[in-house]
N, C-alpha and C positions, 0 to 999 in steps of 0.2 A: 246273648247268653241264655242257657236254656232256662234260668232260674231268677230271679229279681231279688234275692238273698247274696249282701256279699260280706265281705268281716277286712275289718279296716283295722290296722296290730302296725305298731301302735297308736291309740288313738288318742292319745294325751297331749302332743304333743300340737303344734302350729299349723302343720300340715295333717296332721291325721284328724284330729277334731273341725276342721273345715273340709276335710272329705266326708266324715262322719254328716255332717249339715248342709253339703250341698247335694249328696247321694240320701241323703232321706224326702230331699225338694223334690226330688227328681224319680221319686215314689219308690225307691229301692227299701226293702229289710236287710235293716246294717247290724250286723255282731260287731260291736264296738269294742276291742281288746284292748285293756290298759295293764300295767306292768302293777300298778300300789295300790293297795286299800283308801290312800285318800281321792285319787281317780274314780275309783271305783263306786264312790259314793257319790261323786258330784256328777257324774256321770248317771247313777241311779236315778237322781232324783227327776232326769230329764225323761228319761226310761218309764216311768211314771207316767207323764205326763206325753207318750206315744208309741204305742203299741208296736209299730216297727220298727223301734229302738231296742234291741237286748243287750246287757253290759257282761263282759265276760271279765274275769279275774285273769290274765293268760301272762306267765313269763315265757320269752322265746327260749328261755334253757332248760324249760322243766317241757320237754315232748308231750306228754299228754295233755297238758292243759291247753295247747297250742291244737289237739285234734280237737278237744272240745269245743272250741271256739269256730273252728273249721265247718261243725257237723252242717252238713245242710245248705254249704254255702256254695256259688259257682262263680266267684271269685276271689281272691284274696288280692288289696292293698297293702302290702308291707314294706312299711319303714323302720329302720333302724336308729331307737333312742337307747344312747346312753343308760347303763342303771343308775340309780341314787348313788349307790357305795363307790360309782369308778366311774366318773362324768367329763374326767379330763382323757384326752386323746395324746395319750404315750402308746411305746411298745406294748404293751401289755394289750391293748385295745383292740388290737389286731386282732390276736386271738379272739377277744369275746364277742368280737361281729362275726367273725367268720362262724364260730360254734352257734350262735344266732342262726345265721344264714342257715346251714346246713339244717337244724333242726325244724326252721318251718318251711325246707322245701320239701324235705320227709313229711311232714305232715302233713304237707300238700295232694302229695303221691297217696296218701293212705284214706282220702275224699275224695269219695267214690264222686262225686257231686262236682267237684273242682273244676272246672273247663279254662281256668287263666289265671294267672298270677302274674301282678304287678309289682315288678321289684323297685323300689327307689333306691338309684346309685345317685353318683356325681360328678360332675365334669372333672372333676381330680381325679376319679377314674381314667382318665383320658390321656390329659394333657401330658404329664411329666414323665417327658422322655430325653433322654440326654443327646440326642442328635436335634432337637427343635431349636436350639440356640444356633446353631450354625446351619442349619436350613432355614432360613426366614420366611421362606417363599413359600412351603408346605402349607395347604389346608386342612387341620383335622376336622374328621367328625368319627362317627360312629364307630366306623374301622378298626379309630385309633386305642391302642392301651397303655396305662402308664406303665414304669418299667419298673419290678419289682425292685431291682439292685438301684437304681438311680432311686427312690422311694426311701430304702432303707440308707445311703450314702446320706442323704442331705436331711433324713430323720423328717420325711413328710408324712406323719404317722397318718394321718388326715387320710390322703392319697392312698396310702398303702393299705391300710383298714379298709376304706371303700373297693378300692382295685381286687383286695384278695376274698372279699365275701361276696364281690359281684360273680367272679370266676369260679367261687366253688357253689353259688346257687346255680351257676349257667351249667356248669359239668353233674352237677345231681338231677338238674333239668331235664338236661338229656340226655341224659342214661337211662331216667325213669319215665321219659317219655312225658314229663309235665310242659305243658303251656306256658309260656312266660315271657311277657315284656320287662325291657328295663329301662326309667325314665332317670336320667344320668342330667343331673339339675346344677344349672350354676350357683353362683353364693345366692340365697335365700335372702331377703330385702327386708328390711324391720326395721321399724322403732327405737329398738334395743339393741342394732347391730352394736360388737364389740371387737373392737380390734384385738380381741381374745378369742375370738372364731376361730375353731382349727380351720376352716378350709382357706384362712387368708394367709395362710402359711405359706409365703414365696410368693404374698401377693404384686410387691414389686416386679420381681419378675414376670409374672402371667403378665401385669400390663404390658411391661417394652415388647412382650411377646406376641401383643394381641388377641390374649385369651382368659383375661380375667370377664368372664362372663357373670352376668347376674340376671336373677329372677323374680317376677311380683309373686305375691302368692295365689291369686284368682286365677293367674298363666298355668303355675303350677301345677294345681287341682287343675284345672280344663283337661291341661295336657293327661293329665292321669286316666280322668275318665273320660276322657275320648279314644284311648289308647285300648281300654278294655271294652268298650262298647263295637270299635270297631274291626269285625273278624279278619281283616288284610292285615293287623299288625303283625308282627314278628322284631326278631333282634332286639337293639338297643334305639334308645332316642335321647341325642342330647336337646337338652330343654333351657333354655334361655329367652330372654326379650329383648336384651339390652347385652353391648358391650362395652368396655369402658375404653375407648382409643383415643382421648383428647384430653388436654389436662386440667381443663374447668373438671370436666366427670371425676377424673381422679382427687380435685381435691373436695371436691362433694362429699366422693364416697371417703376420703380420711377424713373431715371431719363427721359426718357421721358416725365414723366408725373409734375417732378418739373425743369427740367434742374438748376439743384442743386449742385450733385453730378458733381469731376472730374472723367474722363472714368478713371485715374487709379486707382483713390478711390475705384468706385464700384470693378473695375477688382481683388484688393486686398481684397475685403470683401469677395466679391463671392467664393473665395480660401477659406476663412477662414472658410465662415460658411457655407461650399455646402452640402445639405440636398435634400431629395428628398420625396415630398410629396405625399398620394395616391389621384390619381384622384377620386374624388364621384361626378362625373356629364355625363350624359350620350346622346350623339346626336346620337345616333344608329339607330332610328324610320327617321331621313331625310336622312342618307348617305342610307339607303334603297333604297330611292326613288330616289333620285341621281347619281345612280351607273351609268345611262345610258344617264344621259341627255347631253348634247351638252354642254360642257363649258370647261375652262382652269384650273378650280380653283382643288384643291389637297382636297381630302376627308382625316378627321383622324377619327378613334375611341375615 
């Protein structure tokens, strides 16, 4: 990149404030963009305390504050969080990523400065398509898209939201001739995972299917800036470390995900019913490009 200035929007969030902190280790000037005044403060006070840190005020709906944030910069990190006022993922939702999307690809195109842009989708983007149940045998990756009519059928607002503001940053992309990766990430791994997760919506299914894919968060960030560092990227990358194809994993990940289950419950089910599922999801196309970069995190097929 010709610039060592990049702006990470949003920066609030899990993944954006550990991009925020590991691109400033890594001696980058980061415009750190947060959506609310209380962000903006806790964020200041770091800002303070490192001169290559500047805090921007930036909603993705309001276009100019989205260039402000941009000025100067030759990359953008963008993630899509939820607002305060609409943080549950229905119908509606759709629309406010896509108008999301669209506004800070425009803004992208009007930096003079900009040479790339990292978009974070999600493997929901991918997977759900109504011929994969009766193909068993199909590998996705990158290729693949979920289907907007199968999406809205089964009310995978999750999927459909991700699928449709992936597609309309890709088409403003390039039309207007912007740069852009897109890092298309399995369920995101925490603490506080909650079986209220939109993207575990049909997570039953993704297992028998071999595509409930999941992600740490160190893999995640790597993946992102190793994607923008390195000038061979292009297209999409699905990003995962782990798949869940056995049923100890599966009942890990529910209780984790309900803290429900007692540990010897699950530990006696997983005896009973241990099956082992074929993986059909494929991150082949980023462990390529990662084989060489500078990080801690564990590559899988």
């Amino acid at each position: 990149m010709a610039s060592r200035t990049v702006c990470v929007m949003d920066a609030s969030g899990r993944l954006g404030s550990t991009l925020v902190d590991r691109l400033l280790k890594r001696g980058y000037t980061v415009h750190a963009a947060v959506q609310t005044e209380g962000d903006l403060a806790s964020f200041s006070g770091l800002a303070n305390d490192n001169k290559n840190l500047k805090v921007f005020h930036s909603d993705p709906f309001d276009y100019h504050s989205v260039v402000d944030a941009l000025k100067g910069c030759s990359c953008l990190f963008y993630t899509f969080e939820p607002p305060q006022d609409h943080s549950i993922y229905d119908e509606n939702m759709v629309e406010v990523e896509v108008r999301a999307a669209h506004n800070v690809v425009e803004a992208c195109d009007q930096t003079d400065t900009m040479g790339k842009v990292v978009f974070t989708s999600s493997a929901t983007a991918v997977i759900w398509r109504d011929h994969q149940i009766s193909d068993s045998s199909a590998e996705l990756d990158e290729k693949s898209w979920s289907e907007i009519n199968f999406c809205r059928k089964f009310k995978l607002w999750h999927a459909l939201s991700k699928t449709l503001a992936e597609k309309t940053a890709w088409a403003l992309a390039m039309d207007r001739g912007v740069s852009m990766v897109s890092i298309n990430a399995g369920l995101l791994m925490a603490p506080d995972l909650s079986i209220r997760n939109p993207y575990l919506k049909g997570a039953a299914e993704m297992y028998e299917n071999g595509l409930l894919a999941t992600v740490d968060l160190d893999f995640l960030v790597d993946a992102h800036i190793c994607v923008s560092e390195d000038i061979s990227t292009y297209g999409r990358y699905l990003c995962f470390n782990h798949v869940i194809t056995n049923t100890e994993d599966a009942v890990k990940l529910a209780k984790l995900s309900t803290a429900s289950a007692s540990e010897s419950q699950s530990h006696d089910e997983a005896k009973v019913n241990e099956r082992m599922i074929q993986q059909r999801i494929s991150n082949k196309k980023l462990n390529k490009v990662m084989v060489d970069f500078d990080c801690g995190s564990q590559l899988v097929d």
